[in-house]
N, C-alpha and C positions, 0 to 999 in steps of 0.2 A: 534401371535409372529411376529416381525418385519423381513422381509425377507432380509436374511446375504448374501450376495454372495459368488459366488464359489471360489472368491478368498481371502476368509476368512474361513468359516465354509465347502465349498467345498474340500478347499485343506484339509483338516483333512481326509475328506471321501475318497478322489479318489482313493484310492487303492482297494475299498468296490466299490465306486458304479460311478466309469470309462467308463464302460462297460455298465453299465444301463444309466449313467445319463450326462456323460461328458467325452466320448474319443473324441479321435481325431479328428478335422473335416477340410479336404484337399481340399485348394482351388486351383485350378489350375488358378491363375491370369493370364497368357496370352492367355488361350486355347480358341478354338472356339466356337461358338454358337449350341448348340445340340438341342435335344428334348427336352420339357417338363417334370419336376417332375415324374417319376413312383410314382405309388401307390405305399403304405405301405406293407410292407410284412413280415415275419414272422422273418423276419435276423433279427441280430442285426440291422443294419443298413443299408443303401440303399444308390447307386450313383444316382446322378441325376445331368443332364447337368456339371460334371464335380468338384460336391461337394460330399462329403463324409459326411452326417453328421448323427446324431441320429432320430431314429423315437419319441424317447423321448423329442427330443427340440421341441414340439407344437406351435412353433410360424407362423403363416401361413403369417406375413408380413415379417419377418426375411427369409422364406425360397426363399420367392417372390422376395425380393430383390438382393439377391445373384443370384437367377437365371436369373435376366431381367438385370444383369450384361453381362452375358454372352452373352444377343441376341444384343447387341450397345456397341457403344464404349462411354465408361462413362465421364461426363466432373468434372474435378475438380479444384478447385479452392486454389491456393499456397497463403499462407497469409504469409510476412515477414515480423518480428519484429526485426534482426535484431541476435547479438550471434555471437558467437565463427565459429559459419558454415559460416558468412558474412565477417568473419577475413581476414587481410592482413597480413603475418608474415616478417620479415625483411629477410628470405632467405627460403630458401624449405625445409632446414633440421629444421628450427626453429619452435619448435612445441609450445613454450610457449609465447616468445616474439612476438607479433602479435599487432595490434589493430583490436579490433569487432567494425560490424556493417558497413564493409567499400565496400559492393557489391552488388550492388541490385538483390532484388527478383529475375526479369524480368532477369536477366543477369544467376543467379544459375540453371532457369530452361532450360534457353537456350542451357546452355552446355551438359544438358540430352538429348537433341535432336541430331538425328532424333527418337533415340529409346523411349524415354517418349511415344513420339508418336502414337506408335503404341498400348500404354496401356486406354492412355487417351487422352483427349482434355483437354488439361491444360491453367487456366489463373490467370496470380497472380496481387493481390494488395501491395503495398508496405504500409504498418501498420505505420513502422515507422523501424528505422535501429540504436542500442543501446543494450548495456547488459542488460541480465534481468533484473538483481538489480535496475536497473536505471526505471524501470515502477510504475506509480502511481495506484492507486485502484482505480481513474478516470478513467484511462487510461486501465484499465481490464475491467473496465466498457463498456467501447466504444468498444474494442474487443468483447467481446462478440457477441457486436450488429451489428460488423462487418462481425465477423461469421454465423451469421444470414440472414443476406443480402445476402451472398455469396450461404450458402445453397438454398436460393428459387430457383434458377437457376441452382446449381451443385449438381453432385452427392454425392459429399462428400469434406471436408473443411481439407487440411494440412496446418498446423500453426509451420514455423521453428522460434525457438527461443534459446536466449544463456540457457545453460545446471544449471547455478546456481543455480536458482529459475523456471525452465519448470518443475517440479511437484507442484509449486502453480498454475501456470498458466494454466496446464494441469485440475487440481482440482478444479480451478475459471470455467471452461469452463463445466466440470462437472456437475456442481452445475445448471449452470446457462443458458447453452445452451438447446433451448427449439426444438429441432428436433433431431427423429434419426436416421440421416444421420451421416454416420464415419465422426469424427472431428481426427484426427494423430496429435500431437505432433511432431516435431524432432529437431533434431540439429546436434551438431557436437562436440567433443571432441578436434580438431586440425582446425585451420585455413582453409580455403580454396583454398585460392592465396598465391603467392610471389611475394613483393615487389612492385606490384600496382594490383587492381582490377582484370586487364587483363593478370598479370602477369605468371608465369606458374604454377602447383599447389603443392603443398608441398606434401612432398613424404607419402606417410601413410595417407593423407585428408581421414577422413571420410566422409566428408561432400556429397558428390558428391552421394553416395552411402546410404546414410540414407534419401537423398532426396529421391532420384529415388524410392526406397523401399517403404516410406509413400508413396506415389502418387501410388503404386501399389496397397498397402494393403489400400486405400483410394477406391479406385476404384473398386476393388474387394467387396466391402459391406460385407465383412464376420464379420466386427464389426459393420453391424447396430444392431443399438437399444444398443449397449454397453458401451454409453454414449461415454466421451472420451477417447481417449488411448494412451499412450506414447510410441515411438519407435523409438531403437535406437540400433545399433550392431545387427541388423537383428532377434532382439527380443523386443516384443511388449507386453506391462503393465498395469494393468488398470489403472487410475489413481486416485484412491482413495490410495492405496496402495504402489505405486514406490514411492522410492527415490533414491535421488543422496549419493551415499556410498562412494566416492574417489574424492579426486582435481584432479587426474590427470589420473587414469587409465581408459582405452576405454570401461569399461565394467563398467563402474559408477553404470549406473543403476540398482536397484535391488527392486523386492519384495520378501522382508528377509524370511517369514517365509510360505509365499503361492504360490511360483515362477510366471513366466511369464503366460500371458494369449496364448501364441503364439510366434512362429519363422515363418521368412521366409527365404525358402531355392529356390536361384532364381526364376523360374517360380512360385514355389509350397509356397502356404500361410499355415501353421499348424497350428490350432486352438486348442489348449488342455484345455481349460476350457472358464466359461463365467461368469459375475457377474451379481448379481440378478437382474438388472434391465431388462435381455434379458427374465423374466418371464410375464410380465407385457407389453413386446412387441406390441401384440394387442391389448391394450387401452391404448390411448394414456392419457387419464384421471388422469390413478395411474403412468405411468407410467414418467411422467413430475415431477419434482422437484416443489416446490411452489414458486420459484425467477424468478420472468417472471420480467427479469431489465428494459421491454419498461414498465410498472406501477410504477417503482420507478428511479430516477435521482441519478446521481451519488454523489449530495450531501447529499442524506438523509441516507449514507455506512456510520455506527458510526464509531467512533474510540475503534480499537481492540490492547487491544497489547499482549504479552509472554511474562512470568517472568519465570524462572529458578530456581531450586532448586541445594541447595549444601550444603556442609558443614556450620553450624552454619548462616545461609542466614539470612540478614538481613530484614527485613518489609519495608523497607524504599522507595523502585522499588514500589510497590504494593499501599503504602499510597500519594507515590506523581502522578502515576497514577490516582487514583481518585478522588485526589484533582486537576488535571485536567481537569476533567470532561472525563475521556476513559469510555465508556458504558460497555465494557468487558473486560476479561483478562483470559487467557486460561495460565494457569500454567503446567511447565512441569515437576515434582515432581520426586524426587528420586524414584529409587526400581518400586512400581505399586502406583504411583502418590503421593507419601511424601512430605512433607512440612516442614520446621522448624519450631519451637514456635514460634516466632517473625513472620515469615511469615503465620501462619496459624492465629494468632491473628490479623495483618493487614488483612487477605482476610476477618474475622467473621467481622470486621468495616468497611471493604468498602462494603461487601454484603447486610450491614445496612443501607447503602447509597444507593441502586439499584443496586449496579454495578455486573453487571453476569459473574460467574466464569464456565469454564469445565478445569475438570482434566485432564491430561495427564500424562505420561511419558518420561523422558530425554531418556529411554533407548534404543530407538529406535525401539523397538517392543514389545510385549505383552501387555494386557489390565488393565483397570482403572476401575472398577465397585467401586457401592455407590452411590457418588454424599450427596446430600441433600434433604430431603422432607420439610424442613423449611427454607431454605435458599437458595439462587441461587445460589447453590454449583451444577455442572452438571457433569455427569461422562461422560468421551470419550471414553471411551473403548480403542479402540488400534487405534484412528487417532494420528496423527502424531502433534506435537503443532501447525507446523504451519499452516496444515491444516486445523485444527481446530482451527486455528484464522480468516480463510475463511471462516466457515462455521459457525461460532457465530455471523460473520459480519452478513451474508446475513439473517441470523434466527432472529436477534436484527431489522435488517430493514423492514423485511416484519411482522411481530410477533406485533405491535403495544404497546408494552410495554406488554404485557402477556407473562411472563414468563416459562406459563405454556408450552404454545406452543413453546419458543424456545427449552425450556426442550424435547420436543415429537420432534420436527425435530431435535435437536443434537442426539436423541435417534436412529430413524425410518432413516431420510435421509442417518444422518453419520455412521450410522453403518447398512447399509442392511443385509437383509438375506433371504436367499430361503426357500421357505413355502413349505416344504417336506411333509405335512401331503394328 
């Protein structure tokens, strides 16, 4: 069976097996350098150098790292694209009227000092400085490999970005970042500044504070091996999972149906669950995605698009997509992945063309089983459409036209799950 993660099949369990398999695990992110791991004992679970976590989590590179946090001061590296955290607003009380992207990296992390300081050895690159919306699949591309770069040298990689589309970008980085060192997500809900760069900061900024936060939970390692993760309002997500639920409230983020991975409450990091990838920890073999993007260039990422379902929906989205030449189309169907006539007769003729379909749901959450065994009809279970127009991409570019095999990574990748047996 394909291993699910805890923040899917886990969260069903936790009230069963909490205790055994996924309580709490308390980081003390500022504390200082202690002894060495105690042996295993008969507890539940065991402190060691300042972590609280299960004798159940067997990860021996997972435990190694959290702990060799504690004996150095960690260096991490701030990547800025750019968002609503980079914003300028036209006064302090203006939380909407703003332009993004008008502050640089180098300048956000500065205002965290002297205290950053004392958490990390922080150094940032400037990516580029623009609303999410505005980034190309080139351009995810090149991040990636940026975040990559940054890793061989840092302990762990925070990428602030605008809040619109930072659960694709969080989920491109997932996929496709090939170390595991913490990669954070952040951003901002409200501007940063007033009135210029330098100017003073708008009252309620979260910005300041989601940074400071990632750089914490960045450096702490208590999400190595947990691929990437999204954090914001002093709660952190996996990022297969989050999305953005509101235009405009500070608590946008949500995973609906299996909550957060973790809060941080200032010094203190709380760990309450983990996703299957922290099983696979110690080999790195299974544990790596198959989109290693320095093997493939950013023009060989086919074109993927979302068609939507509705009332009486017309085919017509679906047939001029393929008369395009788009190699995929991930459909977001009524109900657990519906289609109308007309658009279910469009996907049976463009399927007849090549062109690879995964099902989805408009509804926001719950799953899409089925699929096709005669056709490149693909079920997604419960990712999200546009995620799963990320993850058909990268499956279509490395899969060489076997369809069989995007089938098995839209299957295995996109929906993990923890091997309880």
């Amino acid at each position: 069976m394909p291993k699910r993660s805890f923040s899917r099949l886990g969260a069903l369990l936790l009230p069963v097996v909490s205790a055994a398999v996924t309580a709490a695990l308390v980081v003390s992110a500022l504390g200082q350098p202690s002894a060495a791991p105690a042996p295993e004992t008969d507890s539940t679970s065991v402190k060691v150098d300042g972590v609280e976590t299960l004798t159940n989590i067997e990860s021996v590179a997972y435990t190694q790292a959290v702990a060799l946090a504690k004996t150095k001061k960690p260096k991490v590296t701030v990547i800025g694209t750019g968002g609503t955290i980079s914003g300028v607003a036209t006064s302090r009380s203006s939380f909407q009227d703003y332009r993004s992207g008008q502050i640089a990296i180098g300048d956000m992390v500065g205002y965290l000092q002297p205290e950053i300081g004392a958490v990390a050895d922080v150094a940032t690159v400037q990516f580029g400085n623009k609303g999410s919306g505005g980034y190309t699949i080139p351009e995810f591309h090149a991040l990636t490999l940026a975040v990559e770069k940054a890793l061989k040298s840092s302990d762990g990689v925070v990428v602030t970005t605008g809040t619109d589309t930072m659960e694709e970008f969080a989920y491109w980085l997932d996929l496709s970042v090939r170390s595991q060192k913490p990669v954070v997500l952040t951003g901002a809900m409200r501007p940063w500044a007033a009135v210029a760069p330098d100017g003073p900061k708008v009252i309620g900024a979260d910005g300041p504070a989601n940074l400071y936060n990632a750089i914490v939970l960045a450096a702490s390692q208590a999400t190595y091996c947990y691929g990437t993760v999204l954090m914001l309002g002093d709660e952190f997500h996996a990022a297969r999972d989050v999305t953005k639920t509101s235009s405009y409230r500070m608590d946008t983020f949500q995973t609906r149906e299996f909550g957060v991975l973790g809060w941080i409450d200032g010094p203190n990091i709380k760990v309450g669950r983990a996703p299957a990838r922290i099983q696979e920890c110690d080999d790195k073999s299974k544990w790596y995605t198959p989109f290693n993007l320095t093997k493939v260039g950013p023009e060989a990422l086919p074109r993927v698009e979302v068609v939507t379902g509705y009332q009486q929906a017309g085919g017509e989205a679906i047939t001029a997509f393929a008369d395009a030449g788009v190699k995929g189309i991930v459909t977001a169907g009524t109900g657990a992945g519906g289609l109308s006539s007309a658009q279910s007769a469009a996907r049976t003729a463009a399927a007849a063309k090549g062109v690879v379909f995964v099902s989805t749901t408009r509804t926001g959450s719950g799953s899409v089983y089925g699929g096709s065994t005669t056709q490149p009809i693909i079920a997604g279970d419960d990712l999200l459409p546009q995620k799963a127009r990320l993850l058909l991409m990268l499956s279509l570019a490395f899969s060489g036209g076997d369809v069989e095999k995007v089938r098995k990574w839209v299957t295995e990748e996109g929906n993990p799950e923890f091997d309880l047996s």
